[in-house]
MARPA-698024 format. One record per residue (C-alpha): residue number from 1; y, z, x; chain. Coordinates in steps of 0.001 Angstrom, whole numbers. Each point is the difference from the previous one (the first is absolute). Last residue first. Layout:
N
   seq         y         z         x   mol
   NUM         Y         Z         X     A
...
# end
This chain:
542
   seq         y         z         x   mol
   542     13663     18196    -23571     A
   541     -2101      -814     -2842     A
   540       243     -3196      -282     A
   539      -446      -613      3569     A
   538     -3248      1814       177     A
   537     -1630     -2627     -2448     A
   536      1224     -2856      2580     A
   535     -1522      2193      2815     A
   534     -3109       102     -1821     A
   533      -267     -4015      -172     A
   532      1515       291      3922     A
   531     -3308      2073       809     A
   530     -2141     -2753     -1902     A
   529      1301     -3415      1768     A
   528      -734      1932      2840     A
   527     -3475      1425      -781     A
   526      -486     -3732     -1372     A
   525       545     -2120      3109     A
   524      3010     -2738     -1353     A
   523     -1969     -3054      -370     A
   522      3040     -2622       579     A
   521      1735      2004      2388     A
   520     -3541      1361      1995     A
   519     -1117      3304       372     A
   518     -2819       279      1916     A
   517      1342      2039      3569     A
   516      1963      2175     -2717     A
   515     -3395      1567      -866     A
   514      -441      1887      3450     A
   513     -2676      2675      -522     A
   512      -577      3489      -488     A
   511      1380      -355     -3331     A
   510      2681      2796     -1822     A
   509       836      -196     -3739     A
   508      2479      2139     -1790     A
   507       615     -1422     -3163     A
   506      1130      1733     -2950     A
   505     -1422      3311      1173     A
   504     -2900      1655     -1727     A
   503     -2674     -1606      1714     A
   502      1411       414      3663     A
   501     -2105     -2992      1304     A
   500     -1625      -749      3753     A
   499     -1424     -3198      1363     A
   498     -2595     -1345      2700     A
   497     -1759      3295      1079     A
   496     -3057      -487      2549     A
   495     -3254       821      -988     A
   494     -1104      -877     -3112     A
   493     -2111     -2750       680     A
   492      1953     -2887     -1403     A
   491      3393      1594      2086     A
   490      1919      1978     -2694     A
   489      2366        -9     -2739     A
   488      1483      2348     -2691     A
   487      -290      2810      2002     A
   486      2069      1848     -3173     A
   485      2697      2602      1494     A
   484       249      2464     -3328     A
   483      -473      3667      1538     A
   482     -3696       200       -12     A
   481      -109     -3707      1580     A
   480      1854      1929      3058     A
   479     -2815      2626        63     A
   478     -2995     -2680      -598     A
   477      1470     -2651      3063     A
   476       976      2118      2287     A
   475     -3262      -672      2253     A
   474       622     -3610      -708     A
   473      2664      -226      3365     A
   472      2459     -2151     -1151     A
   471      -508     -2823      3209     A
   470      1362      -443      3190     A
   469        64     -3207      2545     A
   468      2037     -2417     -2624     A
   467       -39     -3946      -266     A
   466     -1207      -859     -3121     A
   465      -230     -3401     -2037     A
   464     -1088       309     -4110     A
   463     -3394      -902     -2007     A
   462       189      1106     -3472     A
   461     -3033      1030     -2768     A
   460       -70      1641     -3040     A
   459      2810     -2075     -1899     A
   458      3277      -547     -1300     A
   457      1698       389      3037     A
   456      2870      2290     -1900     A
   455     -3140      1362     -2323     A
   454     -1849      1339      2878     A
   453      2384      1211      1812     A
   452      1135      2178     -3000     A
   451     -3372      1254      -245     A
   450     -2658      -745     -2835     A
   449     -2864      -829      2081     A
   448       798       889      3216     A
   447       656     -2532      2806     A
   446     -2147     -1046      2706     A
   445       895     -1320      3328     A
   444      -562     -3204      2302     A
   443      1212      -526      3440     A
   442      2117     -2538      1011     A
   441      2023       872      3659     A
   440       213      2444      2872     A
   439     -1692      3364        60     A
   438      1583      1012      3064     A
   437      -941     -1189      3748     A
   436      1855     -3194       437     A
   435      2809      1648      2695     A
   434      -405      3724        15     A
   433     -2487       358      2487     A
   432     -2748      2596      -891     A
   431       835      3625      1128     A
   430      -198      2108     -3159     A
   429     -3220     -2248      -809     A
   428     -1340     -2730     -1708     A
   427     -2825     -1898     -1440     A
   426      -854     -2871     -2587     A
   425     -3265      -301     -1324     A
   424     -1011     -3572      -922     A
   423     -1319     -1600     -3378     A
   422      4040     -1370     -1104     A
   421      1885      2596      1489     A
   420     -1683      3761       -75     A
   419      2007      3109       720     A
   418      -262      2457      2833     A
   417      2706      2512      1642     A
   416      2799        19     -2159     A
   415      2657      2056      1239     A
   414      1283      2805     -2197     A
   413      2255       935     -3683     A
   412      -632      3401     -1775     A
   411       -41      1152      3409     A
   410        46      3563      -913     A
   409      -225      2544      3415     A
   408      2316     -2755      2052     A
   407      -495     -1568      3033     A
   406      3014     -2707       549     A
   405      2137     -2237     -1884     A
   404     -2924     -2583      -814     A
   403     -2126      2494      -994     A
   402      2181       180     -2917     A
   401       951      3295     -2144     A
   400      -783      2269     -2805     A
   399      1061      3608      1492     A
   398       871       973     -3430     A
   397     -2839     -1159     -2092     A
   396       954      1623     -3409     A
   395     -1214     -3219     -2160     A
   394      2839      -939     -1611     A
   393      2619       610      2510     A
   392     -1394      -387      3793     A
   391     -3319     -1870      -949     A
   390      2592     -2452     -2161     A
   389      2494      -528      2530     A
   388     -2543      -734      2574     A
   387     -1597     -2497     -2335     A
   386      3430     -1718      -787     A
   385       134      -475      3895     A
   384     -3172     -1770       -59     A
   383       940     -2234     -2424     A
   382      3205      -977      1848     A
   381     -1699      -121      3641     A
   380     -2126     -2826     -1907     A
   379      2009     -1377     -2593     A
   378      1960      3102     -2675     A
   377      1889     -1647     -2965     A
   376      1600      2762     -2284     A
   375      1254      -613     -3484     A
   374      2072      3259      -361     A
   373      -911      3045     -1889     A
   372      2748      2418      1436     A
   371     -3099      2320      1414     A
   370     -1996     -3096      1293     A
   369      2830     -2367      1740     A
   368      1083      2922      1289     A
   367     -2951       935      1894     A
   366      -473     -3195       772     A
   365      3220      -309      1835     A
   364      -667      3679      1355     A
   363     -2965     -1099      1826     A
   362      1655     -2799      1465     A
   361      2478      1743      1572     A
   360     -2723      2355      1523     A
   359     -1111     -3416      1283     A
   358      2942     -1164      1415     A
   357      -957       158      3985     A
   356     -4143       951       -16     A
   355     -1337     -3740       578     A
   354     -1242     -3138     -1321     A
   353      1885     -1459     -2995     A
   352      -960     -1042     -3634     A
   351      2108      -673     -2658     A
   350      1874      3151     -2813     A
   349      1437     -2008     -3149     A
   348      2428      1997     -2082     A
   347       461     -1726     -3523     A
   346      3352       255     -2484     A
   345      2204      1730      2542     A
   344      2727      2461     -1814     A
   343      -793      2831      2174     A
   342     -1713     -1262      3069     A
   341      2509       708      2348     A
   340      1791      2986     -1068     A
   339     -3502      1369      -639     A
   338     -1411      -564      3390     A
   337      1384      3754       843     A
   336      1125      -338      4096     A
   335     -1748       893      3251     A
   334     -3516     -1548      -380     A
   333      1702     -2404     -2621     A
   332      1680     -2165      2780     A
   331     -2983      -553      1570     A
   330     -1325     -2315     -2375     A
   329      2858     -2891       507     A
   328       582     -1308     -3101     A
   327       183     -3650      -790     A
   326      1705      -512     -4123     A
   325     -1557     -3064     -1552     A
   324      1468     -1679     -3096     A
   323     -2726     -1859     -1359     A
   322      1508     -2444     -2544     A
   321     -1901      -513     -3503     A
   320     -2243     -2678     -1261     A
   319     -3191      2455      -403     A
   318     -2317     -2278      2051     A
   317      3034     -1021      2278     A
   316      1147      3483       554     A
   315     -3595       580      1059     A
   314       321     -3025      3013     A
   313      3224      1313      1230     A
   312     -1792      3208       112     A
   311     -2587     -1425      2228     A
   310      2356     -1842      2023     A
   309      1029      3160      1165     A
   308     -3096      1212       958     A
   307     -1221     -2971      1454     A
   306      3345       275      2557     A
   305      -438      3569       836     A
   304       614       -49      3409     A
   303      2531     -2446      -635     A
   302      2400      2277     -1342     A
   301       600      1168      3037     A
   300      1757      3414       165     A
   299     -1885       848     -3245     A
   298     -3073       650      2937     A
   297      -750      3746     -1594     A
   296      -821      -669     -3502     A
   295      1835      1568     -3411     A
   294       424     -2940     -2125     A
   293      1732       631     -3187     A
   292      -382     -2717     -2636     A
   291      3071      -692     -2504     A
   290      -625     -1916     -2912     A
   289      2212     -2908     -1264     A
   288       229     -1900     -3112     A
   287      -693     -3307     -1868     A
   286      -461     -2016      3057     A
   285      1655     -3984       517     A
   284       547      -484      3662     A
   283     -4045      1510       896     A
   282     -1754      -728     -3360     A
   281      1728     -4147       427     A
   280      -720       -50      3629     A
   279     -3670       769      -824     A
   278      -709     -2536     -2505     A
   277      2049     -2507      1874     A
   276     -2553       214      2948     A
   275     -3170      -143     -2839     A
   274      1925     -2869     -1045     A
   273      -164     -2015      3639     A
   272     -2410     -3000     -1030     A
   271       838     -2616      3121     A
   270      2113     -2897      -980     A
   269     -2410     -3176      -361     A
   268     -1041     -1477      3510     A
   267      1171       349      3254     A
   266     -1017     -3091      2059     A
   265     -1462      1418      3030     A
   264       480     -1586      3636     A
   263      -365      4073      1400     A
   262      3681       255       203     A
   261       426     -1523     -3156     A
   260     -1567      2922     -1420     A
   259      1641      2795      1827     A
   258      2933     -1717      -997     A
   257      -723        31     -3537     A
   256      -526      3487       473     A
   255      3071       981      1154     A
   254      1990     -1672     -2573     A
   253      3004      2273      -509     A
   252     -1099       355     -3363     A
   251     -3589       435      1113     A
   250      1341      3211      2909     A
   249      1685      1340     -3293     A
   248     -2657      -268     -2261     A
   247     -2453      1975      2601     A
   246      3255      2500      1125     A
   245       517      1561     -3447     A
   244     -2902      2281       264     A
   243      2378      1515      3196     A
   242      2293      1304     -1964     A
   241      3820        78       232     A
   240       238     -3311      1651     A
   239      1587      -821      4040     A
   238       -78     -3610        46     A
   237     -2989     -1935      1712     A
   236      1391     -3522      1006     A
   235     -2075     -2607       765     A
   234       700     -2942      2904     A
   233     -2940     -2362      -582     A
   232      2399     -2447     -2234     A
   231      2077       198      3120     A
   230     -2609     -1811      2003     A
   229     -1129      2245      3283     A
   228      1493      -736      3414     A
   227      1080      3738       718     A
   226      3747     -1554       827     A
   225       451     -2169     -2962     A
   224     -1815      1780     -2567     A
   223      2173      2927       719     A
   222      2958     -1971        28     A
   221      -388     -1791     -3419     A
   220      -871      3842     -1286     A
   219      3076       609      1254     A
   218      1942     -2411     -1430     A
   217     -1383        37     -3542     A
   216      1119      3548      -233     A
   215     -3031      2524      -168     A
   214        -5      1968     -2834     A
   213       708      3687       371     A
   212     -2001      3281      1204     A
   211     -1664     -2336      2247     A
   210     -4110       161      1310     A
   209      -428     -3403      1754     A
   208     -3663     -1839      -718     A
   207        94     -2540      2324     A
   206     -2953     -2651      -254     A
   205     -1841     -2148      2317     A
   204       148      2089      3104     A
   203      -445     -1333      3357     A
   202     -1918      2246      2052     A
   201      -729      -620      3811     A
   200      1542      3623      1688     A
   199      3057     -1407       841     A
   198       333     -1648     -3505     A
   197       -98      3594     -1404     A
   196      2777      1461      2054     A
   195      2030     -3277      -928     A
   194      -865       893     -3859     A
   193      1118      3563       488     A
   192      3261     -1230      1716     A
   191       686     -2346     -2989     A
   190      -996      2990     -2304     A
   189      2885      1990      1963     A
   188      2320     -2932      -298     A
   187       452      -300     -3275     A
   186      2851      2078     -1031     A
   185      1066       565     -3787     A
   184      3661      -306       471     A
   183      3645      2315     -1354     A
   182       420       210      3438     A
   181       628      4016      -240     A
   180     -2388       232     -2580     A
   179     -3736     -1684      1843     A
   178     -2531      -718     -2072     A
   177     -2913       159      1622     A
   176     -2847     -3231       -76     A
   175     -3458      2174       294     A
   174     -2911     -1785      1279     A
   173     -3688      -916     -1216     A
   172     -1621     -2419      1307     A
   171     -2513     -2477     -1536     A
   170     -2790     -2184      2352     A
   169     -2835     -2245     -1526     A
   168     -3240      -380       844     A
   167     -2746     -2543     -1768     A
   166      2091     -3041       427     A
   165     -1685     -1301      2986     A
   164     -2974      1819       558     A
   163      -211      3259      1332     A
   162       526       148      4402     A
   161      3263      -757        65     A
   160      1286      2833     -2484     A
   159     -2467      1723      1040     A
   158      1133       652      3343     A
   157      3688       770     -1126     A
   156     -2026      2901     -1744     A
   155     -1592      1273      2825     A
   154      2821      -194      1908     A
   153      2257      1496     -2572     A
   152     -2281      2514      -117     A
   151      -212       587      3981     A
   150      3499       634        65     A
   149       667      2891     -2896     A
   148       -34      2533      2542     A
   147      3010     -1396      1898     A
   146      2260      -145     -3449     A
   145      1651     -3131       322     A
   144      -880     -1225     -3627     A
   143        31      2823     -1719     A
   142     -2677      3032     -1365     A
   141     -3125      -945     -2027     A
   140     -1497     -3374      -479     A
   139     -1135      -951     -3409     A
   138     -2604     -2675      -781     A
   137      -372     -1778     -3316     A
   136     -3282     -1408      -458     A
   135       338     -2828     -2973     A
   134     -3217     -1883     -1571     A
   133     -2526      2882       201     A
   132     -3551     -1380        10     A
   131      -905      1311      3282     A
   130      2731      2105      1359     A
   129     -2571      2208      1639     A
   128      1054       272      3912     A
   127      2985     -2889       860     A
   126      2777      2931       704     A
   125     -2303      2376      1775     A
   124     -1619     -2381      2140     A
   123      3397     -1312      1392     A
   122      1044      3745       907     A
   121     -3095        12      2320     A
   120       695     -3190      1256     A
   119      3432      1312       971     A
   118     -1392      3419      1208     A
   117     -2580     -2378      2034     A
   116      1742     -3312       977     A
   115      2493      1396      1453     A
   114       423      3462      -332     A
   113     -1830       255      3125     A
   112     -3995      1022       358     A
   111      -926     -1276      3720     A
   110     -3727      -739      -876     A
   109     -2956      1744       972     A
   108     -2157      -911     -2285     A
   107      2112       377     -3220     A
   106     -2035      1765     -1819     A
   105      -261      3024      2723     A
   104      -442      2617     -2141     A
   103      3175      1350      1124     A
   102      1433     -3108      -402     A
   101      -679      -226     -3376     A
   100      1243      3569      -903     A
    99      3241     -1066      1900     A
    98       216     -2697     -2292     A
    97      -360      1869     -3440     A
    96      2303      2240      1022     A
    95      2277     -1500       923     A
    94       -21     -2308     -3076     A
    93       266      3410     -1939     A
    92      2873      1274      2085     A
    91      2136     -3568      -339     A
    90      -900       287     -3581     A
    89     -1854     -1475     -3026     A
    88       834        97     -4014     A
    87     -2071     -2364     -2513     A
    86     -3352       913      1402     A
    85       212      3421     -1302     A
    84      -242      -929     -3421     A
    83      2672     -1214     -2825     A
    82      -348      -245     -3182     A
    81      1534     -3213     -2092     A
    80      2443      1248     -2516     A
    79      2246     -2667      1342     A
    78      3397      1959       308     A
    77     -1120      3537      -136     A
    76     -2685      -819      2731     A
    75      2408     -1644      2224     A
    74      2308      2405      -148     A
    73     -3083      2583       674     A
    72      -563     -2021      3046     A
    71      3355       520      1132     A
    70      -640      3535       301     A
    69     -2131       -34      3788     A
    68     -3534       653      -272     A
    67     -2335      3268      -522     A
    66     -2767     -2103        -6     A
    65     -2730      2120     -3065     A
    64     -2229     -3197     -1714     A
    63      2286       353     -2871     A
    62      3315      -153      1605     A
    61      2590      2386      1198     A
    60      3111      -575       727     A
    59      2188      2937      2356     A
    58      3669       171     -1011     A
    57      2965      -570      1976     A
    56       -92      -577      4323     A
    55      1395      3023      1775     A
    54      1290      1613     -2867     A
    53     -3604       148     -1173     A
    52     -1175      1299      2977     A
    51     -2838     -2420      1915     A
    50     -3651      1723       196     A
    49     -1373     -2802     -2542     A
    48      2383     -2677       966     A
    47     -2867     -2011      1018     A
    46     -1231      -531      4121     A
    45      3404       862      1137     A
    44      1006     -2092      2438     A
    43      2977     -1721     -2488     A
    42       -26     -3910      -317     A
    41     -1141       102     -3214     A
    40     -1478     -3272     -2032     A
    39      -234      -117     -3362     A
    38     -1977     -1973     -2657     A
    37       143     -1552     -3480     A
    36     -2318     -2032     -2153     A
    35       444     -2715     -2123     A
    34     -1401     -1546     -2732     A
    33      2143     -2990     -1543     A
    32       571      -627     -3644     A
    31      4031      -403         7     A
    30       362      3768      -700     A
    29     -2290       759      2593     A
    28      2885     -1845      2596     A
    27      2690      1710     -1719     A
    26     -1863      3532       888     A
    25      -894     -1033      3514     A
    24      3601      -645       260     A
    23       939      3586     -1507     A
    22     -2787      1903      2375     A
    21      1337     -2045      2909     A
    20      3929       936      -440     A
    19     -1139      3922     -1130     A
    18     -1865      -274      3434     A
    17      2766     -1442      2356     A
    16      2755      2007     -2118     A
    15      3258       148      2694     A
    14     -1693      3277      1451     A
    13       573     -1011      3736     A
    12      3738     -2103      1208     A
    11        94     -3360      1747     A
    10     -2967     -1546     -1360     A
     9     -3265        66     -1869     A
     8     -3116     -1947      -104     A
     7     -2149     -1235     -2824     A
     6     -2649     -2923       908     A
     5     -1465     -1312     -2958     A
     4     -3852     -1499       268     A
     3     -1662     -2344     -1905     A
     2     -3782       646      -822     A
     1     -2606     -2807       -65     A
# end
């Protein structure tokens, strides 16, 4: 029967719930257990589909298509176990679901409150499909306090009677500050987090206090002291300078031995953490550095392209050199020359986006990236931006454009109406609803015999997660092939274009899909670990 791990947070947002629960589930594989990893959001929004990315980071993606909230691609990266869109519910979804019910009537006529029914609801989620996993770590979004949050604690304060004895187990997350002026790390907010947590019915079992210092003995003698746990179960989480460094750290600080004595477990033989030591030795110890331009339009917040990021972490790491990435806002070059910015880069990556703002700045970032003969990276808004550049100045296309910005007389690049998932027809429209309506997820393409794709997969056949509503429109397709853009990779029937190739460039590759959503530290996706392999070779001759 499963175990389940409570992870809650406290007194400030964005201390690391998720990277905290993808390292511990990490430990806890490395000591032989299965475990699986889940997160709750308090938000109304039924995903983050529709959410900006400065509002709330990156959009995850999983096989079966959720478009769920980026933790969950921590927690893939960490245990290399996939995900699906039963890992990742929210206040809107449960909503959602429940007013549905009602509607129908299902609950004959009852009252519908949030409790028992949203809690019950929330219950449902957490216990659905763990069979066989020994370890389900469960992730609560936002802070304890936070009004919307309410009926998860509830729900999970619930199960914490209602599981058997031992089976549940509590761990917050706080921040101790350091405070100059007194010369003191100060304990009391995570004392006042703990109180605001023993209000609602939860005791925790484990503090996990983020620090950019030790903790002196005293303190941690006083936090034990006043949020009744055993000091032994008071863990500190030090600021590091990579986050693949956090699994050995959290066992070195003994996190998971706690977990396990928690639960009435006798740890047994250190866990196996060399993969973990693998990868902090490539990332402290590299040979060189390459620098990557990435010219998006969210660079603001980093976070909204969290996979990405990773990603080149993750091809540094296959080629044992440092990623140094330089975040450039695309609008920028629709008034200025890019060249002052890109000269001297050894890579320009281009991600995806929605939207007209930047894209003209995008344009000329591939643009430059193909007349100066750098390695160029285009994913999903990327790629099709390359093909806009090329219909404009290799093939003679001037009016090449998007549908997306607007009618135009050449839409090299338009809305998909129809494309087949699985054995069904999928349909949309100009006015569909945004939210869950793209061509979300796995879907499986060909690749050319003989192409560069080809050969960096090593093989025919790839299956890779979308989430785009326009598509390279394969009426193009002979007169920009005619000037050296290769359709190196389609949908299995030919349809729908997967990946594009400048054959006489050094490597210029652009993919309609999201490969960074794959990529994994210790099994570095190989498009990535292949663009930073060119970049190296650029490098020495820059």
């Amino acid at each position: 029967m499963a175990r389940y791990i409570f992870i809650t947070g406290g007194v400030v947002s964005s201390l690391g719930k998720g990277l905290a629960s993808a390292a511990l589930g990490a430990v806890l594989q490395a000591r032989g257990y299965s475990v699986r990893l889940r997160k709750l959001d308090p938000y109304l929004n039924v995903d983050p589909g529709t959410m900006s990315p400065y509002q709330h980071g990156e959009v995850y993606v999983t096989d079966d298509g959720a478009e769920t909230d980026l933790d969950l691609g921590h927690y893939e990266r960490f245990t290399g176990r996939p995900t699906n869109a039963h890992d990742n519910i929210t206040t809107g979804r449960i909503y959602q679901d429940i007013i549905a019910k009602e509607r129908r009537g299902d609950y004959l006529g009852a009252t519908v409150q949030v409790i028992p029914h949203v809690t019950d609801a929330i219950k449902a989620f957490v216990l659905d499909g763990n069979e066989g996993i020994d370890f389900v770590l469960c992730e609560i979004g936002g802070t304890v306090g936070d009004i919307e949050g309410l009926p998860f604690f509830e729900a999970i304060r619930q199960l914490g009677q209602e599981l058997p004895r031992g089976d549940a187990i509590f761990i917050h997350l706080t921040l101790l500050p350091f405070v100059p002026s007194a010369g003191e790390m100060k304990t009391k907010p995570t004392q006042h987090s703990v109180k605001e947590l023993r209000s609602i019915g939860i005791q925790p079992d484990i503090l996990l206090c983020r620090c950019d210092r030790p903790i002196p003995k005293e303190e941690r003698r006083k936090l034990a002291l006043f949020c009744n746990v055993r000091e032994e179960a008071v863990i500190q989480a030090l600021d590091l300078t990579s986050i693949y460094d956090v699994p050995v750290a959290y066992h070195n600080e003994g996190l998971d031995r706690e977990v396990l004595k928690a639960f009435g477990l006798e740890p047994a033989d250190d866990p196996d953490l060399s993969r973990w030591h693998r990868v902090s030795e490539r990332i402290h110890n590299p040979e060189g550095t390459v620098s990557i331009a990435v010219v998006g339009k969210y660079t603001g917040l980093l976070d909204a392209y969290k996979s990405l990021n990773e990603a080149l972490v993750h091809g540094g790491i296959a080629n044992n050199v440092r990623v140094d990435m330089q975040w450039i806002e695309s609008e920028i070059f629709e008034s200025e020359d890019p060249s002052p910015h890109l000269e001297g880069v050894h890579g320009i990556l281009v991600p995806g986006g929605f939207g007209e703002r930047g894209a003209q700045g995008k344009i000329k970032a591939a643009g430059f990236a193909r007349e100066r003969q750098v390695p160029y990276f285009g994913i999903c808004f990327g790629m099709q931006m390359a093909v806009i550049e090329a219909a404009r100045n290799l093939a003679g296309i001037a009016e090449a454009g998007s549908s997306e910005f607007g009618p135009t007389s050449e839409p090299v690049v338009g809305l998909m109406t129809e494309w087949l998932k699985g054995n069904e027809l999928e349909k949309r429209g100009i006015d569909s609803d945004l939210g869950g309506t793209m061509r979300l997820g796995a879907y499986p393409a060909a690749l050319a015999e003989g192409s560069r794709i080809a050969a960096i997969y090593g093989g025919a056949e790839i299956s890779e997660r979308h989430r785009h509503r326009y598509e390279v429109n394969m009426a193009y397709r002979e007169r920009l092939e005619a000037c050296g853009m290769r359709f190196a990779g389609t949908s299995p029937d030919g349809v729908l274009p997967e990946t594009v190739e400048l054959v006489e460039h050094p490597w210029f590759v652009g993919v309609q899909y999201h490969p960074e959503l794959k990529s994994r530290p210790f099994d570095p996706h190989p498009l990535f670990a292949s663009f930073i392999a060119a970049a190296v070779e650029q490098s020495r001759l820059v």
